[in-house]
Residue frames as qw, qx, qy, qz and C-alpha x, y, z in Angstrom:
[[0.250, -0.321, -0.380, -0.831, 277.14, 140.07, 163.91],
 [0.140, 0.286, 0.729, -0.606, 274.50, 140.67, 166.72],
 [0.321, -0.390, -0.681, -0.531, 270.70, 139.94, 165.14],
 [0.441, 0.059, 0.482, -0.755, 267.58, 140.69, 167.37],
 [0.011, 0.119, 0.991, 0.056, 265.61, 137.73, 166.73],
 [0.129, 0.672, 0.553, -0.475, 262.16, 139.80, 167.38],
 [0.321, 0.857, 0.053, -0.401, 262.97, 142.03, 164.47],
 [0.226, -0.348, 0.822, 0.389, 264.26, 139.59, 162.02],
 [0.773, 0.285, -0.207, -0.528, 262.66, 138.89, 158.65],
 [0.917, 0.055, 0.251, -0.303, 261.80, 135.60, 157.80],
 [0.874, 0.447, -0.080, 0.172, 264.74, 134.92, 155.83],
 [0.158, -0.928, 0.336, -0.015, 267.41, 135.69, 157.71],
 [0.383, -0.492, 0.746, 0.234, 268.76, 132.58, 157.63],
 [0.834, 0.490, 0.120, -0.222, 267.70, 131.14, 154.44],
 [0.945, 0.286, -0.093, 0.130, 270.38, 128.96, 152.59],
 [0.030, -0.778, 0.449, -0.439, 272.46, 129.19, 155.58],
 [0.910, -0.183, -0.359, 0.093, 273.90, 126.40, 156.98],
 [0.222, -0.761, 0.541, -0.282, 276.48, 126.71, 160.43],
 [0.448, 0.295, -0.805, 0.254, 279.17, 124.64, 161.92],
 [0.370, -0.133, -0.859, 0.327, 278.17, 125.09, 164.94],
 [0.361, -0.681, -0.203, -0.604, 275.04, 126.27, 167.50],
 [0.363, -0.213, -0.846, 0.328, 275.54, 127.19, 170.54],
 [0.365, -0.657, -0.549, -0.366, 272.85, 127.60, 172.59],
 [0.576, -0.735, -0.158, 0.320, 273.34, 130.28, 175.88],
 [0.387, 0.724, -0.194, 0.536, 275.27, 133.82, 175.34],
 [0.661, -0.745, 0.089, -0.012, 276.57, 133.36, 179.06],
 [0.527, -0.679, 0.505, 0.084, 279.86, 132.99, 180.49],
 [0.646, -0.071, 0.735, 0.193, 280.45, 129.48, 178.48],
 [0.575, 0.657, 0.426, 0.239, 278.79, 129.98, 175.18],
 [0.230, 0.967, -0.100, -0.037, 280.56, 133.45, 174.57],
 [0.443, -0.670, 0.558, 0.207, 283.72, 132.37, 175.48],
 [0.658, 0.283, 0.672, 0.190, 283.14, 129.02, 173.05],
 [0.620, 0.645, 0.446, -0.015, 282.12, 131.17, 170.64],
 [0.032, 0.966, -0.202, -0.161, 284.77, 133.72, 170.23],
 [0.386, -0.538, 0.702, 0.262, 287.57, 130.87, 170.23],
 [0.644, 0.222, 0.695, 0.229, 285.74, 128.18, 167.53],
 [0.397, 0.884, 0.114, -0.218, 284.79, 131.35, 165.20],
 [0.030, 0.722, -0.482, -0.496, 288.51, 131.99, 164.55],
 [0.166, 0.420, -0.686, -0.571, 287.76, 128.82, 162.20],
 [0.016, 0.390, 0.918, -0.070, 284.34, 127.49, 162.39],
 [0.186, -0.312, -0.383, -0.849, 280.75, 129.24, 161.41],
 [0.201, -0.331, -0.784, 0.485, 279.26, 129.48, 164.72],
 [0.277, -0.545, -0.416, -0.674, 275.61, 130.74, 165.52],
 [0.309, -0.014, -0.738, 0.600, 274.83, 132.18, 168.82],
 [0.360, -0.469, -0.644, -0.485, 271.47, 131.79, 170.47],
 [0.109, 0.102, -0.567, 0.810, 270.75, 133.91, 173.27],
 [0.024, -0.587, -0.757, -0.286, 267.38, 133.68, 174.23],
 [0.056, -0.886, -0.163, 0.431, 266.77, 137.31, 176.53],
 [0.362, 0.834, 0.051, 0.413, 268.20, 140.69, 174.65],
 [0.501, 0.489, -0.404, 0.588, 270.75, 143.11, 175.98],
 [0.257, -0.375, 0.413, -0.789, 269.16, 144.26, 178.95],
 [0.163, 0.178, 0.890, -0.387, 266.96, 142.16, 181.75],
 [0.390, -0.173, -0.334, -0.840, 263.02, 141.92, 180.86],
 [0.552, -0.153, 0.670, -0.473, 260.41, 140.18, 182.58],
 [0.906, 0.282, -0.119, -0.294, 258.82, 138.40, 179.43],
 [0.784, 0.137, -0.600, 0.086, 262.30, 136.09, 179.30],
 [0.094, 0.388, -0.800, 0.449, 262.99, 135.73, 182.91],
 [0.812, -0.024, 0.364, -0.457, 259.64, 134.47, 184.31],
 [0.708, 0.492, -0.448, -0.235, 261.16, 131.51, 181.81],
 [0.299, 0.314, -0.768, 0.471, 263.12, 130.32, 184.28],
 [0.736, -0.324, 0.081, -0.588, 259.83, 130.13, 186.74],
 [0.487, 0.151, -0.860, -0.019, 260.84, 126.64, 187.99],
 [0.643, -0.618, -0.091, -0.443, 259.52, 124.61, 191.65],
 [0.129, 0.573, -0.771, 0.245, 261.80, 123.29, 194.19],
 [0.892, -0.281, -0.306, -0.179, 261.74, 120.20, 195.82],
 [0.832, -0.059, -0.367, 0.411, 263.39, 118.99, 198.74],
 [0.368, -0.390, -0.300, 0.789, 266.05, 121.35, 200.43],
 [0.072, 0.922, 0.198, -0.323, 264.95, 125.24, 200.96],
 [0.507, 0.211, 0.311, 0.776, 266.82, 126.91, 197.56],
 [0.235, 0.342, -0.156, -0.896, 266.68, 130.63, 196.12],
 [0.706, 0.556, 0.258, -0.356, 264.00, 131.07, 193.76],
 [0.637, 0.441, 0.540, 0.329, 264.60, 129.43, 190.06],
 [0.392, 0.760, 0.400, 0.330, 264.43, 132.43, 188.85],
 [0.399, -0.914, 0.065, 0.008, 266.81, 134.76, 191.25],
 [0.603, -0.717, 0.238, 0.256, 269.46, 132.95, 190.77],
 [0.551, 0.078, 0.543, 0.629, 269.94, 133.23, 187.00],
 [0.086, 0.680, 0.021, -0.728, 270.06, 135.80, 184.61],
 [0.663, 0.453, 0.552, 0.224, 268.32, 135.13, 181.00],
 [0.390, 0.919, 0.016, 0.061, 269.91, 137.88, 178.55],
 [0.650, 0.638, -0.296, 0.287, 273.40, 138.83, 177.09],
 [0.259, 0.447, -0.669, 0.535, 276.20, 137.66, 179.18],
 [0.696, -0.119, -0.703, 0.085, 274.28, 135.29, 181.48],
 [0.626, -0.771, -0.104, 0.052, 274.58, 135.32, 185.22],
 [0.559, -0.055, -0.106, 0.821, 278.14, 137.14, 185.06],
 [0.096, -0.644, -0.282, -0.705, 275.52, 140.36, 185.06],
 [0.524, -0.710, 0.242, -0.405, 275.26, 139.86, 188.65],
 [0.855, -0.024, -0.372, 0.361, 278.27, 137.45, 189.42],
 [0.477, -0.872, -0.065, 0.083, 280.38, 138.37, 192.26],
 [0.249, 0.800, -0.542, 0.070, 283.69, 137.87, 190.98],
 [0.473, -0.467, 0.745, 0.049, 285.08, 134.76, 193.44],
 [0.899, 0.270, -0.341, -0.052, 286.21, 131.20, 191.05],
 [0.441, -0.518, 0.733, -0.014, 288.79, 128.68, 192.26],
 [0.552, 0.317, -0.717, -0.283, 289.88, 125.77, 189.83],
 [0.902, -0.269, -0.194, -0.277, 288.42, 122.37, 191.21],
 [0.453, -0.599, 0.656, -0.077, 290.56, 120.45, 193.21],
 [0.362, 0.352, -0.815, -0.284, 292.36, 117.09, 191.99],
 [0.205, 0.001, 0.874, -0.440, 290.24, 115.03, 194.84],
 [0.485, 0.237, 0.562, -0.627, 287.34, 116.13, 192.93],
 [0.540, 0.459, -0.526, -0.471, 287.89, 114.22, 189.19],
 [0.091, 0.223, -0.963, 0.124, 288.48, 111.12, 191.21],
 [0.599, -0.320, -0.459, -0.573, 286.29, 108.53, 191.53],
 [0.336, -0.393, 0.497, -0.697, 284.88, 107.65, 195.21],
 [0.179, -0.081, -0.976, -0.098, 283.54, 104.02, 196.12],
 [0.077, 0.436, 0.713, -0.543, 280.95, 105.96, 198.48],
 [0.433, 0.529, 0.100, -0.723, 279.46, 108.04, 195.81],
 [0.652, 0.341, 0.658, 0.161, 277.95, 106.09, 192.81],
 [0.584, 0.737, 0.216, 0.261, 278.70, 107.05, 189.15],
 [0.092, -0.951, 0.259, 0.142, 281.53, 109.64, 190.26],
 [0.633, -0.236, 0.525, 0.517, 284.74, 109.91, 188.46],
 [0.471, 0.796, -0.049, -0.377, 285.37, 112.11, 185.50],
 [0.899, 0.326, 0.150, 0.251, 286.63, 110.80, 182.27],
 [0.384, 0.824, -0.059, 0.413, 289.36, 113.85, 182.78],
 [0.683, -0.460, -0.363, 0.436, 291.66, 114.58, 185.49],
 [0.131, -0.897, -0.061, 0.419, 292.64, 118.31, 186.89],
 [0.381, -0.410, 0.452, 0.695, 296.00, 118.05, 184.86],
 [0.339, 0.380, 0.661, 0.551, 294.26, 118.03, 181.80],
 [0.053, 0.900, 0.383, 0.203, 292.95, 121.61, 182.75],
 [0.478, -0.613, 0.113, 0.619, 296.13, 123.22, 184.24],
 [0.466, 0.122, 0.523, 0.703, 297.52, 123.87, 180.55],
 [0.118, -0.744, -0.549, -0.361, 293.93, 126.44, 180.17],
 [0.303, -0.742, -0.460, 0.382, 294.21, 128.25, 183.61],
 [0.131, -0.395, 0.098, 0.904, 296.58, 131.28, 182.18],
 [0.142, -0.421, -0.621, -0.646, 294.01, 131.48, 179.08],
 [0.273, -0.721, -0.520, -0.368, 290.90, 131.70, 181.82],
 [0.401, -0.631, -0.301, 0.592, 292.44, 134.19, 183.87],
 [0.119, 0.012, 0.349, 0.929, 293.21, 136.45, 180.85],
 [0.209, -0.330, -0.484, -0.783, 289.53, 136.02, 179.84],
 [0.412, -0.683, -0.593, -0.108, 287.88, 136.63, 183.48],
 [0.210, 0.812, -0.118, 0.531, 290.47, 139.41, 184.39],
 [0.849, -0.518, -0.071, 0.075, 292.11, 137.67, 187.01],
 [0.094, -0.946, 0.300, -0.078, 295.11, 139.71, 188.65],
 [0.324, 0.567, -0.684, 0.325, 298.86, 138.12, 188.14],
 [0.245, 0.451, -0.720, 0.467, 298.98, 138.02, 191.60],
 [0.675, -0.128, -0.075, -0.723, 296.04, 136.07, 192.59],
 [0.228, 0.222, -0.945, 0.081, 296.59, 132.69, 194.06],
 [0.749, -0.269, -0.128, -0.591, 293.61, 130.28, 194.39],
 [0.648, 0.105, -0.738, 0.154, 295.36, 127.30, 195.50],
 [0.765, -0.531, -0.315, 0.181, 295.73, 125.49, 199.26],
 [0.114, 0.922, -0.298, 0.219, 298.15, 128.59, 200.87],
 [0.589, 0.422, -0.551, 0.413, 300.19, 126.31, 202.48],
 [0.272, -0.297, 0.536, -0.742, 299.31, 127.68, 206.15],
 [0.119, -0.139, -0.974, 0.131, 297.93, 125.29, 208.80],
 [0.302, -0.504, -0.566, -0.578, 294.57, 125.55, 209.08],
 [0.526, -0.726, -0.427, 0.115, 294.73, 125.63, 212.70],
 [0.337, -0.408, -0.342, 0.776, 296.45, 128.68, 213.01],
 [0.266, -0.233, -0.178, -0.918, 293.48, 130.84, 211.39],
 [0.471, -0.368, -0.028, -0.801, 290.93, 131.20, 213.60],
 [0.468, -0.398, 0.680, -0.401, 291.57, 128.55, 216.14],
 [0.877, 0.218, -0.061, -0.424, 290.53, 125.86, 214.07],
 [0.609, -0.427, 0.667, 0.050, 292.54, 122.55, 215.30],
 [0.072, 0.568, -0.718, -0.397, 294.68, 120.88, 212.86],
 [0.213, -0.021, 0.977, 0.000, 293.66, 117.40, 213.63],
 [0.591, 0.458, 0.491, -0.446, 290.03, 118.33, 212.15],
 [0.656, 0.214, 0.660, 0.299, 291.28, 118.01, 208.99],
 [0.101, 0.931, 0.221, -0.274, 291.21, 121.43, 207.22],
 [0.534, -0.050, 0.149, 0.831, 293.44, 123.43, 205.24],
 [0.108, 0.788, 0.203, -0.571, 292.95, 127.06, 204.65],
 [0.505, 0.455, 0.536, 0.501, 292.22, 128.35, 200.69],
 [0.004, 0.422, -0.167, -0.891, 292.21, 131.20, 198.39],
 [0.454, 0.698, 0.475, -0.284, 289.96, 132.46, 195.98],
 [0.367, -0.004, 0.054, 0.929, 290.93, 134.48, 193.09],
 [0.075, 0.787, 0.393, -0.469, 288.88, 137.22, 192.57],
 [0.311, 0.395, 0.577, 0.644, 287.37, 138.71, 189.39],
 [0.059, 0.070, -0.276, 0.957, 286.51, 142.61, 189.23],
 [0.717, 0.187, 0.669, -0.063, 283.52, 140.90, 188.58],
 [0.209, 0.170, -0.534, -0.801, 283.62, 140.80, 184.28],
 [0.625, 0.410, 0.266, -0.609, 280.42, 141.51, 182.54],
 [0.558, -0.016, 0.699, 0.447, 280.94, 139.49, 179.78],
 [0.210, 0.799, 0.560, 0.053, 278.29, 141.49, 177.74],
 [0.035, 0.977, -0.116, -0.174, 280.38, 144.51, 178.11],
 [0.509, -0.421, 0.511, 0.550, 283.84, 142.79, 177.95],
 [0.416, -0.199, 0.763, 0.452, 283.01, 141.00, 174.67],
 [0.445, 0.664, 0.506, -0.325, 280.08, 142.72, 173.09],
 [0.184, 0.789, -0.404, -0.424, 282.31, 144.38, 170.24],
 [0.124, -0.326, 0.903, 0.253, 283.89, 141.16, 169.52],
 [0.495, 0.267, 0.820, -0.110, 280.37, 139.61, 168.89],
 [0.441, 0.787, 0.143, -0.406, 279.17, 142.18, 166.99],
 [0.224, 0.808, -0.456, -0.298, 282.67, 142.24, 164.54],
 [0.540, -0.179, 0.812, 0.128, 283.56, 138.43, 164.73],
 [0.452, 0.244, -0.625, -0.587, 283.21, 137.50, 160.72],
 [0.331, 0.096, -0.889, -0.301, 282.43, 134.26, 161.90],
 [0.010, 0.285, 0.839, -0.463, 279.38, 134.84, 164.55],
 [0.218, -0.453, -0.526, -0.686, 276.19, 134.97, 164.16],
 [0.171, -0.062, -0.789, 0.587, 274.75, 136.19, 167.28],
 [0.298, -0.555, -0.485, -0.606, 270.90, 136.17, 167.70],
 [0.111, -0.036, 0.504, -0.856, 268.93, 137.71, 170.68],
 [0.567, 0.113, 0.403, -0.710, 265.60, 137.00, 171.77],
 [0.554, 0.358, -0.716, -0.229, 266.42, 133.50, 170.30],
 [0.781, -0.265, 0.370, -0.429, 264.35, 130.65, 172.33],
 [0.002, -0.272, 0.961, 0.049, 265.71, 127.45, 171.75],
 [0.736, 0.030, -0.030, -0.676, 262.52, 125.25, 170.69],
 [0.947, 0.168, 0.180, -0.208, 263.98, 122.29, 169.43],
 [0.032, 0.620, -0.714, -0.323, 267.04, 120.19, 167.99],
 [0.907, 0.297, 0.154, -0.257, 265.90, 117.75, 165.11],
 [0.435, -0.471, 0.702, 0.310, 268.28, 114.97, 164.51],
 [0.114, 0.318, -0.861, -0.380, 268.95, 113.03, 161.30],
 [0.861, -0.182, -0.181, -0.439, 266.35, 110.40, 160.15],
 [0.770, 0.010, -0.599, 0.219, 268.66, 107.63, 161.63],
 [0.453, -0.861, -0.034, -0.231, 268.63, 110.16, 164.83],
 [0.870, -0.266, -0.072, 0.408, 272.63, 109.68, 165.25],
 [0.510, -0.067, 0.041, 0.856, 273.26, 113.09, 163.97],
 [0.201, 0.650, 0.466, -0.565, 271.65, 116.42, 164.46],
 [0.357, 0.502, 0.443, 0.651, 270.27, 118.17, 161.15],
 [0.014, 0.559, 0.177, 0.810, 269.01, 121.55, 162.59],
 [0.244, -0.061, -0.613, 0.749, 267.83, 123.67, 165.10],
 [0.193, -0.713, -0.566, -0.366, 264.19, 125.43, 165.65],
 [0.292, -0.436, -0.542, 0.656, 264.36, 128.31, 167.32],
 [0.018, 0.688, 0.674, 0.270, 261.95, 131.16, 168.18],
 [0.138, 0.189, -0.308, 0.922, 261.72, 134.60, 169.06],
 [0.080, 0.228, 0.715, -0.657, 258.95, 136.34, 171.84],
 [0.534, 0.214, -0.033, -0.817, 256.02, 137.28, 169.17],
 [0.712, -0.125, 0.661, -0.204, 256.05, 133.74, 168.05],
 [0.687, 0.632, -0.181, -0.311, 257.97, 133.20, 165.21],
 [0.769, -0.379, 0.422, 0.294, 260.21, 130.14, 164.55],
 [0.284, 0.846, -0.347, -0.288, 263.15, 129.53, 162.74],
 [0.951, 0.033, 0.224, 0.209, 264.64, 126.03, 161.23],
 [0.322, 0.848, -0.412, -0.086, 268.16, 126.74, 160.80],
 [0.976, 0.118, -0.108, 0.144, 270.69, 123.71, 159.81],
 [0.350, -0.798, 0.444, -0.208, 273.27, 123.52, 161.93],
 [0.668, 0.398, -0.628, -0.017, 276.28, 120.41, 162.18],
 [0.554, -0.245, -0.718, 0.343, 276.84, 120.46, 166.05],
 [0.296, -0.757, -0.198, -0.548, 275.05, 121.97, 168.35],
 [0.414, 0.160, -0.492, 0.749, 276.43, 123.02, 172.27],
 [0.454, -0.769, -0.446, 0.056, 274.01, 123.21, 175.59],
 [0.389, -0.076, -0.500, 0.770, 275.77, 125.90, 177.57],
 [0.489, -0.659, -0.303, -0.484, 272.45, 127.27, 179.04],
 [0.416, -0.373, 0.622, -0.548, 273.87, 126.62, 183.00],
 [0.090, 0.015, -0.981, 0.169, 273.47, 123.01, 184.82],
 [0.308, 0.438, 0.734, -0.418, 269.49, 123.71, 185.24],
 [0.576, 0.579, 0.042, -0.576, 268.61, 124.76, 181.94],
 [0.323, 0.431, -0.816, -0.212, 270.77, 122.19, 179.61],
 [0.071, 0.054, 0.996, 0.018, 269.15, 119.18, 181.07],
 [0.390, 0.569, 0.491, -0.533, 265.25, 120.79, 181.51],
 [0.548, 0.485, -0.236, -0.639, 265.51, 121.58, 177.36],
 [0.207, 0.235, -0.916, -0.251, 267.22, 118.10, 176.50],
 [0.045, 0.333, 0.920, -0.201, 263.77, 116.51, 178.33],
 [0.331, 0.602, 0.433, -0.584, 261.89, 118.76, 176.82],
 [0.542, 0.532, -0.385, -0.524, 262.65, 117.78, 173.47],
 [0.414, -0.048, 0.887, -0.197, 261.00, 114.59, 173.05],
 [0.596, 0.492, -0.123, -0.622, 259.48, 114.57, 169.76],
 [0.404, 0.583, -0.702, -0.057, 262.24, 112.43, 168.31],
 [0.387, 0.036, -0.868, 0.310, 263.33, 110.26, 171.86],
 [0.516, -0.726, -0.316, -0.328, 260.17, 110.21, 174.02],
 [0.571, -0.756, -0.273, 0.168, 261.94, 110.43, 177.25],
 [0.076, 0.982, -0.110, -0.131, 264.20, 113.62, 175.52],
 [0.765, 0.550, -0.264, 0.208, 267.45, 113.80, 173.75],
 [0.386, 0.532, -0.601, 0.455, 270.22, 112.00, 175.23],
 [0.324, -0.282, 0.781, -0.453, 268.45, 109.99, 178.28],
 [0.623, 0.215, -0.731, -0.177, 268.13, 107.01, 176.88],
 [0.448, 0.153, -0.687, 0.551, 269.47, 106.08, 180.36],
 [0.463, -0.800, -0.381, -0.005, 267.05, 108.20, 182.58],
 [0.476, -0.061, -0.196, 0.855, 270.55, 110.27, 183.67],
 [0.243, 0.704, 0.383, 0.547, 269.62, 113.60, 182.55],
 [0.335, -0.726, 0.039, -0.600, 269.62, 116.15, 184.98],
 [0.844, -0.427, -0.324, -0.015, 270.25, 113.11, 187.64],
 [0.741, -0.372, -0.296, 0.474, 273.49, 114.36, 188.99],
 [0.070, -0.834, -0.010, -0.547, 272.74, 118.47, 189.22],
 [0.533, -0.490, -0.340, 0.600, 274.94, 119.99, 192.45],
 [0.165, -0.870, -0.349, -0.307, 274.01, 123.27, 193.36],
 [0.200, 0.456, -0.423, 0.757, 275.37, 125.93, 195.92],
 [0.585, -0.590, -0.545, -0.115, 273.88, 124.78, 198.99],
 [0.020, 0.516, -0.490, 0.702, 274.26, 127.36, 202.11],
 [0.554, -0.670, -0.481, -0.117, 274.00, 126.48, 205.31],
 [0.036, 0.792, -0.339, 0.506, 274.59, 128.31, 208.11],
 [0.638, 0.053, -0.743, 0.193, 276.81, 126.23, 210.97],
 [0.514, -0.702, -0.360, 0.336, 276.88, 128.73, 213.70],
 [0.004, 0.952, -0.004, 0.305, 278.01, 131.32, 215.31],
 [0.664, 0.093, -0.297, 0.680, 281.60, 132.13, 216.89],
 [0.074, -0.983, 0.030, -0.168, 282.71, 134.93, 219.31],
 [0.778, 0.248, -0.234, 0.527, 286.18, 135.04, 219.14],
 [0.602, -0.579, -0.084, 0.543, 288.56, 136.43, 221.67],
 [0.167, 0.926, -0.166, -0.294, 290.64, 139.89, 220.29],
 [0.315, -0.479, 0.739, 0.354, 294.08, 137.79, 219.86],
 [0.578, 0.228, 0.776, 0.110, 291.93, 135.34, 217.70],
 [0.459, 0.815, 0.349, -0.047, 290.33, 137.56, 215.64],
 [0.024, -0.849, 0.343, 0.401, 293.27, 139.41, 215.10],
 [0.363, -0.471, 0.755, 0.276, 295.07, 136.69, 213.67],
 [0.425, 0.364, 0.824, 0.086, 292.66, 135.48, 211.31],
 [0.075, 0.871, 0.233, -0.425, 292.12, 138.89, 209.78],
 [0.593, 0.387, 0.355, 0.610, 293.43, 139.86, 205.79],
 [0.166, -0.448, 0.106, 0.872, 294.97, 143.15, 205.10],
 [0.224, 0.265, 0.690, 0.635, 292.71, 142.91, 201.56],
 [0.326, -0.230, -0.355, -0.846, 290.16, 145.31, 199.55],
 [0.483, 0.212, 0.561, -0.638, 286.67, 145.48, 201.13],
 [0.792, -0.379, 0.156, -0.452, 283.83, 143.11, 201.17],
 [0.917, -0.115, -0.339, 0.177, 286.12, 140.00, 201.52],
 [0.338, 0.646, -0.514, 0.451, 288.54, 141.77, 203.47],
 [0.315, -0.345, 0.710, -0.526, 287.79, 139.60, 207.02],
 [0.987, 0.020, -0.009, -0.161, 286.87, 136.23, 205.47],
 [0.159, -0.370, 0.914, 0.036, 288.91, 132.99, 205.98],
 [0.891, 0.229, -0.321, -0.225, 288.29, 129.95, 203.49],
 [0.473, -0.406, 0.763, -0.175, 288.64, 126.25, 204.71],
 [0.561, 0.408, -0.592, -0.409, 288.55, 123.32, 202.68],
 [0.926, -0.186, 0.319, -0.072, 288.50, 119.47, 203.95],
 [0.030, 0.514, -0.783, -0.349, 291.49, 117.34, 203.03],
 [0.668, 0.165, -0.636, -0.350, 291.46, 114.64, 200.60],
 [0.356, -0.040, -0.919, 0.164, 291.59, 111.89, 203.78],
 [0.331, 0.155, 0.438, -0.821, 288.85, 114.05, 205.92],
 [0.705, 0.234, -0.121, -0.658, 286.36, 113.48, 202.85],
 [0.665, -0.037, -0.714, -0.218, 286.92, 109.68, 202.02],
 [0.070, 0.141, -0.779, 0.607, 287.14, 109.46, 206.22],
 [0.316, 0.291, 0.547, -0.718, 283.47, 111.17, 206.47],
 [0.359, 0.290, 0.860, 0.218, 282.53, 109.76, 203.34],
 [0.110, 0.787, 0.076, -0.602, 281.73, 113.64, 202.05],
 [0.694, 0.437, 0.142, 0.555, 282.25, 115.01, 198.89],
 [0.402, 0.045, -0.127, 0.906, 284.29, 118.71, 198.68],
 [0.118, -0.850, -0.508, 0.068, 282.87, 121.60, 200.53],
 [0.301, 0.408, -0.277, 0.816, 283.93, 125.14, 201.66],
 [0.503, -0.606, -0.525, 0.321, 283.66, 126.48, 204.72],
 [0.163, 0.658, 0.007, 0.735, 283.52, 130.74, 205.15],
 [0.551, -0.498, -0.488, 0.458, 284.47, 132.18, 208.05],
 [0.030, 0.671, 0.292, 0.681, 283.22, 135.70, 208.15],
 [0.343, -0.175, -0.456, 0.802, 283.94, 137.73, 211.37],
 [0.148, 0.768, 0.610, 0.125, 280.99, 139.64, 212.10],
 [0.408, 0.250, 0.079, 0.874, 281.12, 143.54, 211.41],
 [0.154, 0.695, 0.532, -0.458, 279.99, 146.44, 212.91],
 [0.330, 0.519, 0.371, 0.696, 278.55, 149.70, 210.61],
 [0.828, 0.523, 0.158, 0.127, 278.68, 151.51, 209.04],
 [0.019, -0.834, 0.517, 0.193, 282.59, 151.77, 209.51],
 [0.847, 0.237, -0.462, 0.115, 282.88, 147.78, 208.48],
 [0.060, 0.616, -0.735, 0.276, 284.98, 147.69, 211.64],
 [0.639, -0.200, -0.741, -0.054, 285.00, 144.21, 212.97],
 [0.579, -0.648, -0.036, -0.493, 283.44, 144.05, 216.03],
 [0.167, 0.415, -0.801, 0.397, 286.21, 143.24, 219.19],
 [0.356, -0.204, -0.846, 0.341, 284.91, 140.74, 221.79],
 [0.057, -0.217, -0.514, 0.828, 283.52, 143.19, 224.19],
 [0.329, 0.267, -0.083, -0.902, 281.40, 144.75, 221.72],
 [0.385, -0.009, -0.897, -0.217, 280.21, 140.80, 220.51],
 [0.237, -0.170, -0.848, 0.442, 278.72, 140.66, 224.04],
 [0.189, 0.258, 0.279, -0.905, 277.14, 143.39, 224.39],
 [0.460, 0.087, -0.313, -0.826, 275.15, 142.99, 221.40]]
């Protein structure tokens, strides 16, 4: 069932109690919600509506510090189906180098290891519409024979797979609406989670819609999946209960956020033979990228964690033809 939270009476949820809340109709929380429904009362709390608006994206209004970032507010999308509304489509499954802990990076090491997600990947290719014949892994080819890049630097050359991108909002908007066991609210702010009087279990949620009405609805376990900057900014921003917000006890919170940092490294003008060789027969706009990766003895060598490295042949237009040496010079 899809609710609008803005044009809900006051009792919608009166002597209603849910298994679970989760908070964020994006990518994660829809997915969650579509699999625990088939035997769990799950409530889903989107705070934007179907379409973009400015009243819930200025929400996201945030300041950076430190390195030069997109805006807060550019690079997420607050309404049904999350930032897959303007995803591009690329994913790759983490590498096993990166569950491991590192002596050079404090706190690192997950309590999981890749294999314990291999058993999932055909599931999350079914539900991000990832082609059969799609291969994200390390291809096997040295790294120094794409684009002159010398073996001994340590390198190996990757795949992506590529999604057409799915909207999730369109994929799975029928299923929310028809799922017996979702409740799915729009223009549903997240306000608050009030625990137990011994504060070791939650009793309920508080949440609100955009005219300013709230709603206390009792809930058993509740589920951040708001994105890595909005899950730690509400848990510190409910602090009624634990003054320095729920679940940093520790000061952690938010402390080990990793972002998409670009930089750019340089520039390349490649001979014709080079460029030839380094060149994919694939679909336009990735058709003349090469992906590089560090190996697992490069990073503990340079004391790095995992990166990628695009290598993007520049193009002329507006035939997309790559531009040959001669024409590199000129310009």
């Amino acid at each position: 069932m899809l609710v609008d939270l803005d044009r809900a009476d006051t009792g919608l949820f009166r002597d209603r109690r849910f298994d679970v809340c989760i908070c964020g109709a994006g990518v994660a929380g829809i997915t969650l919600a579509l699999g625990l429904s088939r035997k769990l009362n799950v409530l889903l709390l989107e705070a934007g509506g179907h379409e973009f608006t400015e009243a819930s994206q200025s929400i996201y209004q945030g300041r950076n510090t430190g390195q030069d970032y997109f805006s807060l507010a550019a690079t997420r999308l607050r309404y049904l189906g999350g930032t897959s509304n303007h995803w591009t489509g690329w994913c790759r499954p983490l590498d096993e180098h990166d569950f491991l802990p590192h002596d050079h990076v404090p706190w690192s090491g997950w309590p999981i290891r890749r294999g314990d997600l291999d058993p999932f990947l055909a599931e999350a290719r079914s539900i991000l519409d990832i082609p059969d014949d799609s291969d994200p892994e390390v291809n096997g080819k040295d790294a120094g024979l794409w684009g002159g890049i010398p073996s001994a630097a340590g390198f190996n050359s990757i795949n992506f797979w590529w999604s057409a991108p799915t909207r999730f909002a369109e994929k799975y908007r029928r299923e929310l609406e028809t799922a017996a066991g979702i409740t799915c609210c729009l223009n549903a702010n997240l306000l608050d989670i009030r625990l137990e009087e011994g504060r070791s279990r939650v009793r309920e949620v508080v949440t609100g819609n955009y005219s300013g009405k709230t709603f206390r609805v009792p809930v058993g376990t509740v589920v951040l999946a708001g994105g890595g900057i909005e899950n730690p900014r509400l848990l510190l921003n409910f602090d009624q209960q634990h003054r320095r917000g729920l679940g940093n006890d520790r000061g952690l919170v938010g402390r080990f956020f990793t972002e998409h940092p670009h930089q750019h490294v340089g520039d390349f003008i490649l001979e014709d033979r080079v460029l030839d060789r380094i060149m994919w027969d694939g679909a336009e706009p990735y058709a003349y990228n090469r992906f590089f990766a560090p190996t697992g003895e490069f990073m503990q060598r340079e004391k790095v964690l995992n990166f990628g490295m695009r290598f993007l042949p520049a193009v002329t237009t507006p035939e997309k033809r790559v531009a040959s040496f001669r024409e590199r010079l000129r310009d």
